[in-house]
C-alpha positions as CSV (number, residue, x, y, z in Angstrom):
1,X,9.3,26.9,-14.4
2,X,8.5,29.4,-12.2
3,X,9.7,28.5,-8.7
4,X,8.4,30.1,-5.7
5,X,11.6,30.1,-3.1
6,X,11.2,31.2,0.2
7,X,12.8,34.6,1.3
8,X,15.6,34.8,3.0
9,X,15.2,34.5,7.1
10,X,12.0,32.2,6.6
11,X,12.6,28.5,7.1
12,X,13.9,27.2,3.9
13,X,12.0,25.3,1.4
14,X,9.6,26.0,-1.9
15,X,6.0,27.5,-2.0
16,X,3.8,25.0,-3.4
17,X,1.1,26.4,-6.1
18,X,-1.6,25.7,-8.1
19,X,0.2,27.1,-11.3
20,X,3.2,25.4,-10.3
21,X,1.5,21.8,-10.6
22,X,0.2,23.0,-13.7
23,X,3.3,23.5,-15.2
24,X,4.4,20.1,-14.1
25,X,1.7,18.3,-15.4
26,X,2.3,19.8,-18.9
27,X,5.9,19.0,-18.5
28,X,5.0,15.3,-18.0
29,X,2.6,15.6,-20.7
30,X,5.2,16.5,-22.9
31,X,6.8,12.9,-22.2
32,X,4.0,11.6,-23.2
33,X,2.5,10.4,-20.0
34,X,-1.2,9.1,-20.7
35,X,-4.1,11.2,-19.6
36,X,-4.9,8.7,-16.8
37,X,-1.5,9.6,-15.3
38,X,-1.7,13.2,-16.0
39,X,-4.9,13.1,-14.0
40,X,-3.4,11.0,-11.1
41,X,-1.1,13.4,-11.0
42,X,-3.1,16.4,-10.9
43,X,-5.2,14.5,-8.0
44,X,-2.4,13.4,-5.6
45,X,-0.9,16.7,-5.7
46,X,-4.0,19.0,-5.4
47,X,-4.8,16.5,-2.9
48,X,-0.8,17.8,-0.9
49,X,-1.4,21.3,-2.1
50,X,-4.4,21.1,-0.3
51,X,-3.0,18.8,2.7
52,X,-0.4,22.0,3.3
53,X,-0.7,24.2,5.8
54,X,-1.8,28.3,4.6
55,X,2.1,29.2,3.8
56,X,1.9,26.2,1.3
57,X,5.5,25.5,2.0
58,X,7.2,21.9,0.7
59,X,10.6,21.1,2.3
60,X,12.6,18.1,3.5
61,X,10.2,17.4,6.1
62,X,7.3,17.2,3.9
63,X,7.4,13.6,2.3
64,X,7.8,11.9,5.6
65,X,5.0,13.9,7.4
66,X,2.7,13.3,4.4
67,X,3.6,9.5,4.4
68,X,2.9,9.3,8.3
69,X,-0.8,11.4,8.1
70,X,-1.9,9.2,5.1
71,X,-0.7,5.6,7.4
72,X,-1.8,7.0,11.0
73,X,-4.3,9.1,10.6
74,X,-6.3,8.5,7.3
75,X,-5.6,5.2,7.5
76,X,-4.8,4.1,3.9
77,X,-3.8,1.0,2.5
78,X,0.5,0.8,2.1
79,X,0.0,1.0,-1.9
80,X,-2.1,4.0,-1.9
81,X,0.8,5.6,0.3
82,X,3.9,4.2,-1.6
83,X,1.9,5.8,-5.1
84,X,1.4,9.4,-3.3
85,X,4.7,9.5,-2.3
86,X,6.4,8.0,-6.1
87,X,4.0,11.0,-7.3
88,X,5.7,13.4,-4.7
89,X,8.9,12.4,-5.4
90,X,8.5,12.9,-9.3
91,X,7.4,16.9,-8.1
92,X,10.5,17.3,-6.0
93,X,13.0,16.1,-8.3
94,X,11.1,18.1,-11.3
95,X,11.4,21.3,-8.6
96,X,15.2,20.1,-8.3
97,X,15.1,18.6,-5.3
98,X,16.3,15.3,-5.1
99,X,17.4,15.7,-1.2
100,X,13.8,16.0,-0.4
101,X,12.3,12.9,-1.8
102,X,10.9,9.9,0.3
103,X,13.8,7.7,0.3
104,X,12.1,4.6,2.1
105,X,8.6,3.5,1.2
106,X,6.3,1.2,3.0
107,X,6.4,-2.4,2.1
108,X,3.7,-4.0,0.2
109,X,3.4,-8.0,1.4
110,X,1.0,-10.0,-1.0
111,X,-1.2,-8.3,-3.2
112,X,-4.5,-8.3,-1.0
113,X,-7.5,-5.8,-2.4
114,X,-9.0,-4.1,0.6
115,X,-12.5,-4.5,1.5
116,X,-15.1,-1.5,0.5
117,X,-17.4,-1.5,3.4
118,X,-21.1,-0.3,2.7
119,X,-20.6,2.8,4.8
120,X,-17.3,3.8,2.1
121,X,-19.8,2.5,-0.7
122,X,-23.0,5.1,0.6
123,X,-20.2,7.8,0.9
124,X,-18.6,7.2,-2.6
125,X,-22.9,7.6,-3.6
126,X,-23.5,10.9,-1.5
127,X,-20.1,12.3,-3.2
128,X,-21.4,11.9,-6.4
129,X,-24.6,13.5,-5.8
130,X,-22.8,16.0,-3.8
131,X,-20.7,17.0,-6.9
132,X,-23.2,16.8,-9.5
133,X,-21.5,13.7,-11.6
134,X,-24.9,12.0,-12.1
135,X,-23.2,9.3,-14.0
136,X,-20.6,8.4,-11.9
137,X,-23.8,7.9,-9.3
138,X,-25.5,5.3,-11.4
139,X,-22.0,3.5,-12.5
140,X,-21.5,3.2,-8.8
141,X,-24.8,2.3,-7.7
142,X,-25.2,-0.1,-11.1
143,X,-22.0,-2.1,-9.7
144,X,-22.4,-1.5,-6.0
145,X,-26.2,-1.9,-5.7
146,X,-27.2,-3.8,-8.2
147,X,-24.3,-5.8,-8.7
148,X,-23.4,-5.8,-12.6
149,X,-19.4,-6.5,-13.4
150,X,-17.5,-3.5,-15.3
151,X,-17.3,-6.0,-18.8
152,X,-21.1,-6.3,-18.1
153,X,-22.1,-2.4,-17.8
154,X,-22.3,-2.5,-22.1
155,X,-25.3,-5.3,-21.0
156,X,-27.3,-2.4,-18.8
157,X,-29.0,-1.3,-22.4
158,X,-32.3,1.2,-22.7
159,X,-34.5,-2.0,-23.6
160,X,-33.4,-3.8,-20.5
161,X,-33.5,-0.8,-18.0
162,X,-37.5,-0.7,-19.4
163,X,-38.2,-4.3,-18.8
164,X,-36.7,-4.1,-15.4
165,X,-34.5,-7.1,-15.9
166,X,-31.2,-7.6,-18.1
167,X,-29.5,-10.7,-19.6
168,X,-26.1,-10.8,-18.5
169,X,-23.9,-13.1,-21.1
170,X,-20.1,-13.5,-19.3
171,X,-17.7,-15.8,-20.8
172,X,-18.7,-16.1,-24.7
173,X,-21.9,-17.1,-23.7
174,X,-20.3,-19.9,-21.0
175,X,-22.3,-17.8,-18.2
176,X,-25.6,-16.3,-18.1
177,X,-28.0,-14.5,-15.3
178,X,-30.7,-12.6,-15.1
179,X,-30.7,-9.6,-12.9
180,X,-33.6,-8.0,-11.9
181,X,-32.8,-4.2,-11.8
182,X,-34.3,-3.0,-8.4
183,X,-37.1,-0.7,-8.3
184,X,-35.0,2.3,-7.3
185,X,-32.4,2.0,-9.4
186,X,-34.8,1.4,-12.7
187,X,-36.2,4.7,-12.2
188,X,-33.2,6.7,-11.9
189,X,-31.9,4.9,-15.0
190,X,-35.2,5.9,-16.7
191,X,-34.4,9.7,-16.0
192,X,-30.7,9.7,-17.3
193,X,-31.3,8.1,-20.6
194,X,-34.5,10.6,-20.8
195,X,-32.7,13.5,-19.8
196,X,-29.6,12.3,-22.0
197,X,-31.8,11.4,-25.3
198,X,-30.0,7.8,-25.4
199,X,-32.8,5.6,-27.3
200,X,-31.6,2.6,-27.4
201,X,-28.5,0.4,-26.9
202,X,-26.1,0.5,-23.7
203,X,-27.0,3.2,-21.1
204,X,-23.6,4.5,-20.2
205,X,-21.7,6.1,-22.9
206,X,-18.7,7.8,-23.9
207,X,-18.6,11.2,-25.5
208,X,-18.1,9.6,-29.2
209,X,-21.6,7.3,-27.7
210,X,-19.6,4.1,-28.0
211,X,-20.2,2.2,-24.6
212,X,-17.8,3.0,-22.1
213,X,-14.0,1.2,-21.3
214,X,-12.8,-0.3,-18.1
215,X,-10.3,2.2,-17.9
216,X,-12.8,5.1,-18.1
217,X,-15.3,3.5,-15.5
218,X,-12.4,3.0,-13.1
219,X,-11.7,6.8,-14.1
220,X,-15.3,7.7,-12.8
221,X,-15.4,5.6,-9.8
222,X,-12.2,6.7,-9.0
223,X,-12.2,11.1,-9.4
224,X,-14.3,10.9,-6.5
225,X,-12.6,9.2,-3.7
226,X,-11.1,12.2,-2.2
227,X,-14.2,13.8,-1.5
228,X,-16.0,10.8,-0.3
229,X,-13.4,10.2,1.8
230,X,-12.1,6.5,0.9
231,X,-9.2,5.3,0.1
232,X,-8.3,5.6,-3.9
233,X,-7.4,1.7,-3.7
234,X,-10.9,1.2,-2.7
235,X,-12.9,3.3,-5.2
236,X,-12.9,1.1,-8.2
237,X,-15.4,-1.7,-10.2
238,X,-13.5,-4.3,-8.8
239,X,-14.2,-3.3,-5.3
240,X,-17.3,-2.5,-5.8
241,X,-18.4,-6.1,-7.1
242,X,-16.8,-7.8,-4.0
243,X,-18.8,-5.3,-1.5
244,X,-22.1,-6.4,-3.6
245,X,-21.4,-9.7,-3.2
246,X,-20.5,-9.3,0.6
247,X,-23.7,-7.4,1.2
248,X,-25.7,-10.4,-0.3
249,X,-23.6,-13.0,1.8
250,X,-24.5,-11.5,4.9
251,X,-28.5,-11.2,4.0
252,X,-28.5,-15.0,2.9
253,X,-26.6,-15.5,6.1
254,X,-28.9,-14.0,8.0
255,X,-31.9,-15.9,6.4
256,X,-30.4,-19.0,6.7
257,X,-30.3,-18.5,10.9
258,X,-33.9,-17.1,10.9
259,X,-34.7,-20.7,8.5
260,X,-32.7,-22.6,11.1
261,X,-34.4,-21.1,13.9
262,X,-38.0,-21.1,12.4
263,X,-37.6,-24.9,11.9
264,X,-36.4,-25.8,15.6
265,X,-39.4,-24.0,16.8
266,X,-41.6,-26.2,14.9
267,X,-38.9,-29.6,15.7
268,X,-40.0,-28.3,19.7
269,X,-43.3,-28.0,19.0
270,X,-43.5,-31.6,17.5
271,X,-41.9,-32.8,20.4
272,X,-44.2,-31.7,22.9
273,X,-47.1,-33.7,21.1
274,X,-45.8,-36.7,19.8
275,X,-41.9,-36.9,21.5
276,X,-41.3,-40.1,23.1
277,X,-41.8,-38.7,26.3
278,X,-45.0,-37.1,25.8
């Protein structure tokens, strides 16, 4: 492990680097951590490499600084702050530094998921583009826009993205729906499975072209919260589906008070002509 200590004079504490995380990740891949770790991992502490001022300096200080810019001024959820710092405090005692870790995390009451607002959704969407990862677009705007459930996705087949409406079957068959695919979306879909040669069966695939897991999805969604800007607890199918359905509660909301309003204009009308006081 190459350790980068500060000289003597300077302020004690270790130089964070890229090749030093690198090291660490292969050391927990050599416990056999799981790949979704290992790449948790390498995201939360890029993410504090990155965070670091230019010297790149970790110290004593740095846990509880880190823990108070994520609460105060990023405003993440007490979860996604407790995980960064476990992740930290993994790093500091593989650097052999016990002393420096987060001693006292935030406390977690109930196990609420937070909200995805539509702004956090468009920015998850932009990101994406932003970076290239055309399917991690269409996952998130299959789920977000159009509203399709992560077990559902395997549904979302060539055939169905043609017709420009699928046959969603939940439950063994207990629930079914038919969802139009909007307009927008279709044609984007049309272009990926074009440019991707996929002829038939489910649209999004994995590398051996068997339709893709939950855990990979969530993988997708997720690798691109830091650059959107939203909190990791937020960026997954889950969240996704309840923003979707959020988005269409307020429209019907708002059709049901123009309905309400239409129809007391006509009740006033009514009255005018034939009211008992007329």
């Amino acid at each position: 492990m190459n350790k980068g200590n500060v000289k003597s004079g300077e302020a004690a504490g270790e130089v964070m680097t890229e090749e030093l995380i690198g090291e660490f990740i292969e050391s927990m891949r050599k416990k056999n951590r799981g790949e979704s770790s290992l790449d948790n991992y390498n995201r939360i502490l890029t993410s504090i490499y990155q965070w670091l001022p230019k010297e790149k300096i970790l110290d004593e200080t740095t846990g509880t600084k880190r823990r108070k810019w994520l609460l105060e001024e990023k405003g993440f959820c007490h979860r996604t702050v407790n995980a960064q710092m476990s992740v930290l405090n993994t790093f500091l005692r593989y650097l052999g530094h016990r002393d420096w870790q987060v001693d006292e995390f935030v406390r977690v009451s109930g196990d609420v998921q937070p909200e995805l607002t539509r702004a956090e959704y468009l920015r998850l969407l932009s990101a994406a583009k932003h970076m290239g990862k055309e399917k991690t677009y269409l996952l998130i705007k299959t789920m977000g826009g159009a509203g399709v459930r992560v077990q559902e996705l395997s549904q979302v087949t060539v055939e169905s993205v043609h017709q420009g409406m699928v046959k969603l079957d939940s439950h063994n068959g207990l629930r079914l729906r038919i969802m139009v695919i909007p307009k927008a979306l279709q044609g984007e879909l049309l272009e990926y499975v074009h440019k991707e040669k996929i002829i038939s069966g489910s649209v999004f695939l994995s590398r051996d072209g068997k339709p893709l897991a939950r855990t990979a999805v969530h993988h997708y969604v997720n690798s691109i919260s830091q650059e959107a800007r939203v909190d990791p607890e937020k960026a997954n199918p889950r969240c996704l589906w309840k923003m979707y359905q959020s988005t269409r509660d307020g429209i019907q909301a708002n059709i049901n008070v123009l309905i309400q309003q239409a129809y007391e204009n006509m009740m006033d009308q009514e009255q005018l002509t034939i009211g008992w006081d007329a």
